[in-house]
N, CA, C and O atoms as a GROMACS GRO file, in nm:
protein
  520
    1UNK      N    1  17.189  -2.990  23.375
    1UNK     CA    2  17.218  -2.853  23.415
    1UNK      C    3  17.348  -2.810  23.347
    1UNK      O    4  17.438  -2.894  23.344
    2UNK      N    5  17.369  -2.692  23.293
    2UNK     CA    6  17.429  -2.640  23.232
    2UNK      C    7  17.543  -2.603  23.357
    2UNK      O    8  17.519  -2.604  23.478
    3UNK      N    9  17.662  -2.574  23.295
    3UNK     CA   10  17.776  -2.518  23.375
    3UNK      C   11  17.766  -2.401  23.433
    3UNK      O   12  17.807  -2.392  23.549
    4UNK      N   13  17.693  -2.251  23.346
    4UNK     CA   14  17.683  -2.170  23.393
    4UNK      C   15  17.574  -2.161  23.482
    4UNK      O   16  17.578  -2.070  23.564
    5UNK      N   17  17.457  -2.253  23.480
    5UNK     CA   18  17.322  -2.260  23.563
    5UNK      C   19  17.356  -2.321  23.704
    5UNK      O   20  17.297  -2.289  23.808
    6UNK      N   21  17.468  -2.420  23.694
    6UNK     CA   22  17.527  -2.465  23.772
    6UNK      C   23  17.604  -2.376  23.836
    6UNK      O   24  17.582  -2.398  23.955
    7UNK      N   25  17.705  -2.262  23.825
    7UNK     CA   26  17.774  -2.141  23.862
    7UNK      C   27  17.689  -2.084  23.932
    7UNK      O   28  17.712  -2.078  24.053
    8UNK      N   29  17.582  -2.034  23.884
    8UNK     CA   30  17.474  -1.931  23.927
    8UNK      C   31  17.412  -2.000  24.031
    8UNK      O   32  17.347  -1.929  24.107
    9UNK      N   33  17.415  -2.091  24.049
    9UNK     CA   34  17.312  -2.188  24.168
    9UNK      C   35  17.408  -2.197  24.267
    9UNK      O   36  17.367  -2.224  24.380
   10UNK      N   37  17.532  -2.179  24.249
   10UNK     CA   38  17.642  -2.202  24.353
   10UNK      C   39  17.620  -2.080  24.429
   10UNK      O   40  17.574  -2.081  24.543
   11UNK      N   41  17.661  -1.944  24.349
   11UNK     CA   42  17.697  -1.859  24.337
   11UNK      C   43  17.575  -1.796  24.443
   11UNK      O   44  17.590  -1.750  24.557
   12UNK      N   45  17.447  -1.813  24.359
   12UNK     CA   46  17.303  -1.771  24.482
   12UNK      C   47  17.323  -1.863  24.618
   12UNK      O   48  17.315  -1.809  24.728
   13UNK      N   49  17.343  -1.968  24.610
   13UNK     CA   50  17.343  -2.008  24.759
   13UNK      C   51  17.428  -2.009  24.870
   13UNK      O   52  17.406  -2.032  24.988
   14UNK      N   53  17.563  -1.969  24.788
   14UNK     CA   54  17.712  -1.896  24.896
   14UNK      C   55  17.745  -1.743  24.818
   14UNK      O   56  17.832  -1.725  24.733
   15UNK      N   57  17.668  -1.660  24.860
   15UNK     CA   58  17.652  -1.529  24.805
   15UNK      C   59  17.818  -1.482  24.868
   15UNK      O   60  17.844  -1.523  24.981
   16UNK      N   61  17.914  -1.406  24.803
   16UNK     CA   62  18.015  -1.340  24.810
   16UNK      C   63  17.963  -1.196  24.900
   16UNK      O   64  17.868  -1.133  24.856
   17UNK      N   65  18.032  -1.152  25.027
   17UNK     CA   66  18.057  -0.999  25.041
   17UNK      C   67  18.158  -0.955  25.044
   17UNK      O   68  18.233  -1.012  25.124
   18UNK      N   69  18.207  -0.863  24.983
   18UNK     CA   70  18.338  -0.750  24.985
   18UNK      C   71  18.304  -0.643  25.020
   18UNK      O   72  18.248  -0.545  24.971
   19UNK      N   73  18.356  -0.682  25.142
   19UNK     CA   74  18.356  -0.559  25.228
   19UNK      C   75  18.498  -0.528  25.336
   19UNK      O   76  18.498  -0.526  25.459
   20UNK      N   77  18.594  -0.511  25.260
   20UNK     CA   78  18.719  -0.518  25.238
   20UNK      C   79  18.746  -0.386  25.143
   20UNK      O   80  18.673  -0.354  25.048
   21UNK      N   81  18.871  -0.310  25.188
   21UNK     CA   82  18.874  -0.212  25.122
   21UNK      C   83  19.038  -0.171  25.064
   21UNK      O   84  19.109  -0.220  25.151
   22UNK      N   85  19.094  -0.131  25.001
   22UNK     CA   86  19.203  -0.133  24.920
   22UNK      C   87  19.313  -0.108  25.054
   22UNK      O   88  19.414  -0.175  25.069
   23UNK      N   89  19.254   0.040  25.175
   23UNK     CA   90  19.338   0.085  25.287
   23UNK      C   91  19.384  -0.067  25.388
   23UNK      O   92  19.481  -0.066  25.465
   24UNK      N   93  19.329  -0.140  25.375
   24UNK     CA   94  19.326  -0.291  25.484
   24UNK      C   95  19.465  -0.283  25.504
   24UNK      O   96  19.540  -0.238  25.418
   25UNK      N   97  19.505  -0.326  25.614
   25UNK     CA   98  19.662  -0.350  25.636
   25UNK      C   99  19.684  -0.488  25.537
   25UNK      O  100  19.592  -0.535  25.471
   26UNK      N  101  19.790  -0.530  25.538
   26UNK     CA  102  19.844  -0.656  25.472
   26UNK      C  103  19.792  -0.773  25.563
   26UNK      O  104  19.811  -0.763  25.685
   27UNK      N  105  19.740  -0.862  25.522
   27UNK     CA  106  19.706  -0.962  25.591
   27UNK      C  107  19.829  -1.070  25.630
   27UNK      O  108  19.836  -1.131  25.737
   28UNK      N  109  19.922  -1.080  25.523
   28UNK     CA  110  20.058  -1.152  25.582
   28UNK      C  111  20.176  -1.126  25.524
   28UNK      O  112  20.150  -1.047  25.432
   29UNK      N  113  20.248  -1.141  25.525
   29UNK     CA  114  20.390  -1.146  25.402
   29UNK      C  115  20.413  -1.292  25.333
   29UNK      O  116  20.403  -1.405  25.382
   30UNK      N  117  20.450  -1.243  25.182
   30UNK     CA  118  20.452  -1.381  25.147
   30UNK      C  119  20.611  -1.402  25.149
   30UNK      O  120  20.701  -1.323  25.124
   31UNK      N  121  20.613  -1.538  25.187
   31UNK     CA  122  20.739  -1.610  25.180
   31UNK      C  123  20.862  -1.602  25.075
   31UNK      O  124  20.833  -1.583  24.957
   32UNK      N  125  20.951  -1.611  25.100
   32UNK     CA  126  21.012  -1.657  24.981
   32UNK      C  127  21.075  -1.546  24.891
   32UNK      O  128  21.130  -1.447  24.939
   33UNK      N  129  21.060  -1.580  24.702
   33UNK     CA  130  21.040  -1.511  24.610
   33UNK      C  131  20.892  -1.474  24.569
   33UNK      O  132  20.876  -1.413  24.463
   34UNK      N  133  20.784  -1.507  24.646
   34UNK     CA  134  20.649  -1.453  24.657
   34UNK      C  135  20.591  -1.297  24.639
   34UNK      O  136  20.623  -1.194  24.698
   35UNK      N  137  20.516  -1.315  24.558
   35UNK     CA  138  20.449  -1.158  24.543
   35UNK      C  139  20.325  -1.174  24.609
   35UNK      O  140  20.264  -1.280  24.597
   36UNK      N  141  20.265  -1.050  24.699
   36UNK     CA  142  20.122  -1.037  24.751
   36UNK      C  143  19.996  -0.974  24.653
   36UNK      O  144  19.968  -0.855  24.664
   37UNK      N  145  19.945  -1.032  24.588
   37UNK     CA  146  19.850  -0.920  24.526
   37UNK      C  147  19.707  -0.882  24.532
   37UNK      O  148  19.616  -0.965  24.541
   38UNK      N  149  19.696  -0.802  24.527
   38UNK     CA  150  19.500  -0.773  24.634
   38UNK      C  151  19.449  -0.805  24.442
   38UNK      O  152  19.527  -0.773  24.353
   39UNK      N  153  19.358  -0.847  24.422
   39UNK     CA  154  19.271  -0.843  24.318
   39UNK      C  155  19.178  -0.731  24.288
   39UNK      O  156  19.123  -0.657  24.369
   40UNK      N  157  19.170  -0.729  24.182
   40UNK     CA  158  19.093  -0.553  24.136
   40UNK      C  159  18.968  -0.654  24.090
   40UNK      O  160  18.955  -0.752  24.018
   41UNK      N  161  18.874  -0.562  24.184
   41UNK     CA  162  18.715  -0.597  24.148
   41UNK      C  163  18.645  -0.545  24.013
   41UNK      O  164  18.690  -0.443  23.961
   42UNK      N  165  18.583  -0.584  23.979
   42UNK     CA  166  18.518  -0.572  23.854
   42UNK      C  167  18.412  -0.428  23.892
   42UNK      O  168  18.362  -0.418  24.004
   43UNK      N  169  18.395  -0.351  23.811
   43UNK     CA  170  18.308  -0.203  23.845
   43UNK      C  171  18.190  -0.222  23.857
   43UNK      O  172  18.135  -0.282  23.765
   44UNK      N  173  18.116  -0.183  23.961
   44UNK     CA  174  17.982  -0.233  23.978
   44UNK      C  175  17.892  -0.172  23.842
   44UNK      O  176  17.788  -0.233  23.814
   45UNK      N  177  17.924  -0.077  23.777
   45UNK     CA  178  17.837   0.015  23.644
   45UNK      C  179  17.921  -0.012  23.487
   45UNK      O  180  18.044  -0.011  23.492
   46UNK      N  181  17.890  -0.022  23.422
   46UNK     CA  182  17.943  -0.060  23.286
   46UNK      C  183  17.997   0.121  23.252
   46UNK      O  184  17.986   0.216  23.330
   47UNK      N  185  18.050   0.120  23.122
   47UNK     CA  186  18.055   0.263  23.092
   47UNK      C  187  17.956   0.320  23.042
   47UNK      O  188  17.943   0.442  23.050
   48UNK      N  189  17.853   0.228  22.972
   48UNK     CA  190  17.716   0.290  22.970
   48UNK      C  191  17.595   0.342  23.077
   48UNK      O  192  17.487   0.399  23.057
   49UNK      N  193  17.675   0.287  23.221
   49UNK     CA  194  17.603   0.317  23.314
   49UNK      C  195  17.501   0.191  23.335
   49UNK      O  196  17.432   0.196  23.437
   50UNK      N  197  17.488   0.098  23.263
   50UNK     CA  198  17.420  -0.066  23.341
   50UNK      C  199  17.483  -0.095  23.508
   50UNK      O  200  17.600  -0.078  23.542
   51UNK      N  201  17.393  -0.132  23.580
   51UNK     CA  202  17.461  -0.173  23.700
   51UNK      C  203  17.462  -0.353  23.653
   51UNK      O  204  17.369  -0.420  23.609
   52UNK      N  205  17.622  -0.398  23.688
   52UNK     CA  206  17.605  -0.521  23.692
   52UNK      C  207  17.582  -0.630  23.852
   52UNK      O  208  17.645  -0.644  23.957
   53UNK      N  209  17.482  -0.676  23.805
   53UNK     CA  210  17.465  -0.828  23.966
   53UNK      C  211  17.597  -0.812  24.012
   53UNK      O  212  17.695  -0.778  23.947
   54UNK      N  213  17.587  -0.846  24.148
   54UNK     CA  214  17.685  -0.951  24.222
   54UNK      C  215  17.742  -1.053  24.190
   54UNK      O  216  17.864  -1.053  24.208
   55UNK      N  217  17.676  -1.184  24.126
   55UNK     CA  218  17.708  -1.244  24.053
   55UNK      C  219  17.761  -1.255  23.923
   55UNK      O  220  17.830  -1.346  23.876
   56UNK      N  221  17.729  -1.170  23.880
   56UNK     CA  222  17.794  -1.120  23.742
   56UNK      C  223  17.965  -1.071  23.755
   56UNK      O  224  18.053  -1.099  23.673
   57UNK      N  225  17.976  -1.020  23.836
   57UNK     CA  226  18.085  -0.982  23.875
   57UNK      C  227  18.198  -1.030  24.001
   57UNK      O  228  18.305  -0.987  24.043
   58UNK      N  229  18.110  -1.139  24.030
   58UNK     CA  230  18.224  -1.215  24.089
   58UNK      C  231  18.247  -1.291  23.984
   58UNK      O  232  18.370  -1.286  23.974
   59UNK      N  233  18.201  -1.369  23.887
   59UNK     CA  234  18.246  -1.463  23.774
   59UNK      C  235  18.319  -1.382  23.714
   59UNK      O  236  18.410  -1.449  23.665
   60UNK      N  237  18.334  -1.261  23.687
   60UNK     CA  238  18.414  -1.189  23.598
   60UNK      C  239  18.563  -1.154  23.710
   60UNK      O  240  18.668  -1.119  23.655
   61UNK      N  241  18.559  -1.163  23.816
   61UNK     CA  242  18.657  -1.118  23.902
   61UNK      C  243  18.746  -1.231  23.918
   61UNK      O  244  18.867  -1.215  23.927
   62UNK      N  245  18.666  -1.400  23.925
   62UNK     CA  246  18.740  -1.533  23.901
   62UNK      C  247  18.805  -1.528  23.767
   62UNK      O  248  18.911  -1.584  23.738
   63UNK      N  249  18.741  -1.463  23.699
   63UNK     CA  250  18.832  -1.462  23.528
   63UNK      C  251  18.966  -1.374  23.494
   63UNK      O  252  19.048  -1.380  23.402
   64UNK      N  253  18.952  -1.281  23.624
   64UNK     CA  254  19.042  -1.177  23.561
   64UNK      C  255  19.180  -1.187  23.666
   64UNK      O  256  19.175  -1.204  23.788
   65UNK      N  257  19.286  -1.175  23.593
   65UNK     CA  258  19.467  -1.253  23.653
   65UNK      C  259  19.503  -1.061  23.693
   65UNK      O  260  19.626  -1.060  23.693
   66UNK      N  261  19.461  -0.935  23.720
   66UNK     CA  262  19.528  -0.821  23.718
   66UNK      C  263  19.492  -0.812  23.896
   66UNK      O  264  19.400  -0.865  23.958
   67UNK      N  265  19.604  -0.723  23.945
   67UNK     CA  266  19.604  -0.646  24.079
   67UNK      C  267  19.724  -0.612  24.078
   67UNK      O  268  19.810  -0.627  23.991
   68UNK      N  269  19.729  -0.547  24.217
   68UNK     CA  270  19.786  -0.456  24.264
   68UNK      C  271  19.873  -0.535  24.327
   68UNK      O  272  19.848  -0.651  24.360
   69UNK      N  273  19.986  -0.472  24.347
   69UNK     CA  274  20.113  -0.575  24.427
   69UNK      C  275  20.075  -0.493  24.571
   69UNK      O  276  20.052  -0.372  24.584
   70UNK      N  277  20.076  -0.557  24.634
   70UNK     CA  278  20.050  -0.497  24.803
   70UNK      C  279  20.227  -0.571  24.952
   70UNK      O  280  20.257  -0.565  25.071
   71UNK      N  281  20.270  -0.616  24.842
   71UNK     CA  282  20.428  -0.714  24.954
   71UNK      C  283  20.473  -0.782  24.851
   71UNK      O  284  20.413  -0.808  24.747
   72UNK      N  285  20.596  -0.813  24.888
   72UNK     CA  286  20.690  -0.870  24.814
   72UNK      C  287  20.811  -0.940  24.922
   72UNK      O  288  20.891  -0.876  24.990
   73UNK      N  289  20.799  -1.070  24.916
   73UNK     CA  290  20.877  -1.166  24.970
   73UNK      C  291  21.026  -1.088  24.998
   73UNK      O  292  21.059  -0.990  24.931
   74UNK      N  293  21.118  -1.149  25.110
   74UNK     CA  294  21.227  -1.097  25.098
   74UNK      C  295  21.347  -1.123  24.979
   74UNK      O  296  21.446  -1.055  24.955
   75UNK      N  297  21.306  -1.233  24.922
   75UNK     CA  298  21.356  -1.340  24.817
   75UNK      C  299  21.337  -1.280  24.694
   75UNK      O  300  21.417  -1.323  24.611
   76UNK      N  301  21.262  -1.196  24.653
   76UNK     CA  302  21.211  -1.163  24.522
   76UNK      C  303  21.254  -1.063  24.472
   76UNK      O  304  21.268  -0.956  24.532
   77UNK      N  305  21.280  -1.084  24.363
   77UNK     CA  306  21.401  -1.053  24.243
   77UNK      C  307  21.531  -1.053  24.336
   77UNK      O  308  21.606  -0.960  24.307
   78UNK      N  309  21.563  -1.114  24.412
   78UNK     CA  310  21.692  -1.124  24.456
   78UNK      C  311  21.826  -1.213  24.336
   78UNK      O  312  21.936  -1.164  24.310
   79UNK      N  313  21.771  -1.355  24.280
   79UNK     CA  314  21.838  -1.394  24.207
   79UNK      C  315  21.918  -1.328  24.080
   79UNK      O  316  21.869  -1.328  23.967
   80UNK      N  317  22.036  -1.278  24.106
   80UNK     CA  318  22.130  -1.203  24.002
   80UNK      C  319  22.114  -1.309  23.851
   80UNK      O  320  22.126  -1.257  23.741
   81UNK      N  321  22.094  -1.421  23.862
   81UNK     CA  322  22.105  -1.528  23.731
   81UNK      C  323  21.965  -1.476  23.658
   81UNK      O  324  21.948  -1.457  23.537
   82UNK      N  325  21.900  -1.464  23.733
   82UNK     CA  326  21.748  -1.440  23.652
   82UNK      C  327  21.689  -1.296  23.618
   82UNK      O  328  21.595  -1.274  23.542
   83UNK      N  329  21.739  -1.233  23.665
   83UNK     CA  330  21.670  -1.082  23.700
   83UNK      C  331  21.824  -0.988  23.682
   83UNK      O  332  21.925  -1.006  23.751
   84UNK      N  333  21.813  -0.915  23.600
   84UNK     CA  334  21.944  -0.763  23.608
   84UNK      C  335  21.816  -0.677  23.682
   84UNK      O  336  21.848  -0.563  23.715
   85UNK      N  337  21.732  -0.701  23.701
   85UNK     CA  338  21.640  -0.564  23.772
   85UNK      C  339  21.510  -0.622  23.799
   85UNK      O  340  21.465  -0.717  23.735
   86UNK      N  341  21.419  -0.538  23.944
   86UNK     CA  342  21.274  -0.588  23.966
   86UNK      C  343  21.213  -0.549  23.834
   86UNK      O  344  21.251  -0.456  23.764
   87UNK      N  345  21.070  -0.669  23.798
   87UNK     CA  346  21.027  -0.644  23.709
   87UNK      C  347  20.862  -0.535  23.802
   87UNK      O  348  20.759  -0.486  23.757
   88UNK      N  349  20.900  -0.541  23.891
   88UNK     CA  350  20.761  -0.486  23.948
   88UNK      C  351  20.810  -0.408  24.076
   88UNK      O  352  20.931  -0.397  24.092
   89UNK      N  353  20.741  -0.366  24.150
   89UNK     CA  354  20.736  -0.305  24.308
   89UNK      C  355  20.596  -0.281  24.358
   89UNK      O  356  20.502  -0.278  24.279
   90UNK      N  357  20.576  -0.259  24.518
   90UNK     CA  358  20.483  -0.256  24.592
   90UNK      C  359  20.392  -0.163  24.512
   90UNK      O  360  20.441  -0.056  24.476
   91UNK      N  361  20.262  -0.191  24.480
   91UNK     CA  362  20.190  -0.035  24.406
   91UNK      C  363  20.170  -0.088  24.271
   91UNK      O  364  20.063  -0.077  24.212
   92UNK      N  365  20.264  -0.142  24.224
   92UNK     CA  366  20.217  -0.170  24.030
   92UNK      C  367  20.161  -0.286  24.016
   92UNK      O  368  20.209  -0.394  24.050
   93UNK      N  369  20.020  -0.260  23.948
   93UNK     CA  370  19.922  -0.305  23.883
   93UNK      C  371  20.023  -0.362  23.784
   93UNK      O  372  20.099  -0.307  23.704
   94UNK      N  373  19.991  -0.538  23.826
   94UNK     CA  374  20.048  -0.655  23.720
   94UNK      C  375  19.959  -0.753  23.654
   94UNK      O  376  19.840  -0.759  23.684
   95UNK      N  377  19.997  -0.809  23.589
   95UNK     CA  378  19.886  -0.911  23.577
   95UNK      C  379  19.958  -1.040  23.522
   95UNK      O  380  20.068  -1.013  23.474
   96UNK      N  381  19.919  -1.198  23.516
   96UNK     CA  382  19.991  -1.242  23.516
   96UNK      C  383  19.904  -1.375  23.466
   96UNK      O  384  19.783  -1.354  23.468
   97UNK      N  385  19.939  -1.494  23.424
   97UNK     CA  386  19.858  -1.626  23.346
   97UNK      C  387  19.780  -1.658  23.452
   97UNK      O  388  19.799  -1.642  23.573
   98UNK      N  389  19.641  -1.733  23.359
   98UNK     CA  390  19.563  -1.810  23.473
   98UNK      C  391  19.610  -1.979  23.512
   98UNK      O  392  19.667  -2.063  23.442
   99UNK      N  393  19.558  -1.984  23.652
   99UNK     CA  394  19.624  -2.080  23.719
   99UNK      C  395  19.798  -2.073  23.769
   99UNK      O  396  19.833  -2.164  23.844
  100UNK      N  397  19.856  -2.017  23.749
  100UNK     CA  398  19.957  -1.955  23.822
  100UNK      C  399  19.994  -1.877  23.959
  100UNK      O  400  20.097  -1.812  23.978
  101UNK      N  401  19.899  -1.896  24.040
  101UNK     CA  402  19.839  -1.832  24.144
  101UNK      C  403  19.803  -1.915  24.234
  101UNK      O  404  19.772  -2.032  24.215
  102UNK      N  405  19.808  -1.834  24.377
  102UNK     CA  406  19.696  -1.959  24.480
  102UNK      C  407  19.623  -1.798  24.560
  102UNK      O  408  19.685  -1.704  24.608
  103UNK      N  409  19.467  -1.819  24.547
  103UNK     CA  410  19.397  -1.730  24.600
  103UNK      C  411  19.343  -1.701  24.692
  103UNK      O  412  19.228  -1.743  24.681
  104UNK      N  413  19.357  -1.647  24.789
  104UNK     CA  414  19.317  -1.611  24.959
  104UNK      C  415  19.154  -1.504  24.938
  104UNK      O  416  19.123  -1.436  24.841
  105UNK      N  417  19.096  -1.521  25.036
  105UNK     CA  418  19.022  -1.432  25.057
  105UNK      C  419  18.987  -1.384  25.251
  105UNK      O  420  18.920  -1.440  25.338
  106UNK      N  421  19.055  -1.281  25.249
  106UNK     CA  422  19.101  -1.204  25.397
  106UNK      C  423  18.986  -1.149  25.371
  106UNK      O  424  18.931  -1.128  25.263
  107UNK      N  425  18.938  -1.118  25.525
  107UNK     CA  426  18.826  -0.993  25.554
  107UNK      C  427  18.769  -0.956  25.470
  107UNK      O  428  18.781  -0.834  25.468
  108UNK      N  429  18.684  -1.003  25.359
  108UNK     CA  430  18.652  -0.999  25.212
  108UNK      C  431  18.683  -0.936  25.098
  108UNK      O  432  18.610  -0.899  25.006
  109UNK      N  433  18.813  -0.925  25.114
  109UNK     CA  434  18.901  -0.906  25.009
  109UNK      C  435  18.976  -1.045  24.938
  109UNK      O  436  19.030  -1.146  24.981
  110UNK      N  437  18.952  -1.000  24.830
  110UNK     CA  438  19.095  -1.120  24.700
  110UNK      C  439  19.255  -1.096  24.726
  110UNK      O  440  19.321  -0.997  24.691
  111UNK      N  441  19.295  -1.203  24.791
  111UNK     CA  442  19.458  -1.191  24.725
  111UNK      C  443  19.481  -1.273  24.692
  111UNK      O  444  19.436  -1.376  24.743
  112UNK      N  445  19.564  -1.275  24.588
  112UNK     CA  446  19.722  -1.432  24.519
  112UNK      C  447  19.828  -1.396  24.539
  112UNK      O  448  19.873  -1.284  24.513
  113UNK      N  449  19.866  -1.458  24.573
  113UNK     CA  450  20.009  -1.526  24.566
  113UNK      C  451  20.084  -1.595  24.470
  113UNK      O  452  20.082  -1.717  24.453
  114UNK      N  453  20.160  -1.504  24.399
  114UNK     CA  454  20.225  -1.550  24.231
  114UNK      C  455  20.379  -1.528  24.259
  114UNK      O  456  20.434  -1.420  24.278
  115UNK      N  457  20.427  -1.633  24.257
  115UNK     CA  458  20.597  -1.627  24.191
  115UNK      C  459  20.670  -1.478  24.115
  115UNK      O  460  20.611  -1.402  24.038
  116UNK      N  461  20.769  -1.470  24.149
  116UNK     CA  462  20.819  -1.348  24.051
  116UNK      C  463  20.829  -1.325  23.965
  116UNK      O  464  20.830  -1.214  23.912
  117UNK      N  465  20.845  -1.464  23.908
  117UNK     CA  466  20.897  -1.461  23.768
  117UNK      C  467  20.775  -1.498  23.692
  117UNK      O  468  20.811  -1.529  23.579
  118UNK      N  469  20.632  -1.510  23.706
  118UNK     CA  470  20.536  -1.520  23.715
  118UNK      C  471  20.437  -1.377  23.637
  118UNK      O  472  20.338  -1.384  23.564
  119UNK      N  473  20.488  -1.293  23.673
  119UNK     CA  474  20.416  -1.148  23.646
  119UNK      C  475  20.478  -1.078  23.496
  119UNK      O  476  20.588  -1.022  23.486
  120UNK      N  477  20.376  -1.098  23.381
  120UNK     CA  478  20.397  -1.132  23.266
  120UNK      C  479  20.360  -0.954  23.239
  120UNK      O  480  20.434  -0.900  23.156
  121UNK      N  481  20.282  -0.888  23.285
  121UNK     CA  482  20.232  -0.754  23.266
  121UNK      C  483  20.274  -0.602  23.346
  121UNK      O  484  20.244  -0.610  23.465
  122UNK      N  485  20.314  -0.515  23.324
  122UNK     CA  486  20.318  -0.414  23.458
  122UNK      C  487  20.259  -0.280  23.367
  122UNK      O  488  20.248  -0.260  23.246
  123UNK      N  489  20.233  -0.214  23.466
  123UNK     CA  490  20.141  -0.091  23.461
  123UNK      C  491  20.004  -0.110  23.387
  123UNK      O  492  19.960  -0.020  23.317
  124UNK      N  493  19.950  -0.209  23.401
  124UNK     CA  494  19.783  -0.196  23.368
  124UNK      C  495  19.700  -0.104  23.453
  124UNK      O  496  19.697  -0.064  23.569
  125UNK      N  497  19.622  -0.088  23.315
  125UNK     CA  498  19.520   0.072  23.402
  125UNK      C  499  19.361  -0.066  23.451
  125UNK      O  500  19.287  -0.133  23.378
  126UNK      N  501  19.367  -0.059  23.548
  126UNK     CA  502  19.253  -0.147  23.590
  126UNK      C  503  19.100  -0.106  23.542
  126UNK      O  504  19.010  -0.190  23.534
  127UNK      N  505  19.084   0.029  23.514
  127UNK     CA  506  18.996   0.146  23.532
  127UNK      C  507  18.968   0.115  23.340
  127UNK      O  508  18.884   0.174  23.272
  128UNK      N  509  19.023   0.055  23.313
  128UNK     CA  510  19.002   0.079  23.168
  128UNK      C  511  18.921  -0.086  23.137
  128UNK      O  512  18.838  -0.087  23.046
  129UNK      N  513  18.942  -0.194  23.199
  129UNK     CA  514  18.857  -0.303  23.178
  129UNK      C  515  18.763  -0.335  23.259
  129UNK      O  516  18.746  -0.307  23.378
  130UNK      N  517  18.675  -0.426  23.147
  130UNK     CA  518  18.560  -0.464  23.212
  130UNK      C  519  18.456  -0.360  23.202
  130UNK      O  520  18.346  -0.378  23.254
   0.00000   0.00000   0.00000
């Protein structure tokens, strides 16, 4: 069995729902120098107008490091040695390396949890990939 046949067999027999919506309150604060970030779902329609599977688009949603900052630790960008200024705030679309992260899933929504110094991107238009 192939890796991706193997994915897809996972994938059909613990089917994903999101049904979770951007308004959700915060599910916790993160600790620390911790950033909160909700994950941006993949568009259910291509720009040609294809609808993509469920599955199709949760594999593409495991691939993709961009969201929205939703909290920010009390700790973060506090260090004067590392930071003359936040590189981000509550609201900006960041994005940041894979595996650098640890990923929650609240009320069927995506969040990670990434370090500050961690967030390699700011102001991505989410609306433009995928």
């Amino acid at each position: 069995m192939s890796k991706l046949a193997g994915l897809a067999a996972a994938v059909a027999a613990f089917p994903v729902k999101h049904v979770g919506t951007p308004d959700d309150p915060i599910p916790f604060n993160p600790p620390g120098y911790y950033l909160l970030v909700r994950l941006h779902r993949t568009p259910e329609k291509t720009s040609g107008g294809i609808i993509r599977p469920d599955d199709t688009r949760d594999v593409a949603d495991t691939r993709k490091n961009i969201g929205t900052v939703v909290a920010m630790g009390p700790d973060a960008y506090q260090d004067k040695d590392r930071f003359s200024a936040p590189w981000c705030k509550v609201g900006d679309v960041v994005g940041w390396k894979r595996y650098q992260d640890q990923r929650y899933r609240v009320r069927g929504v995506d969040y990670v949890v990434i370090a500050d110094d961690k967030v390699d991107a700011v102001g991505i238009d989410p609306d433009g990939l995928g």
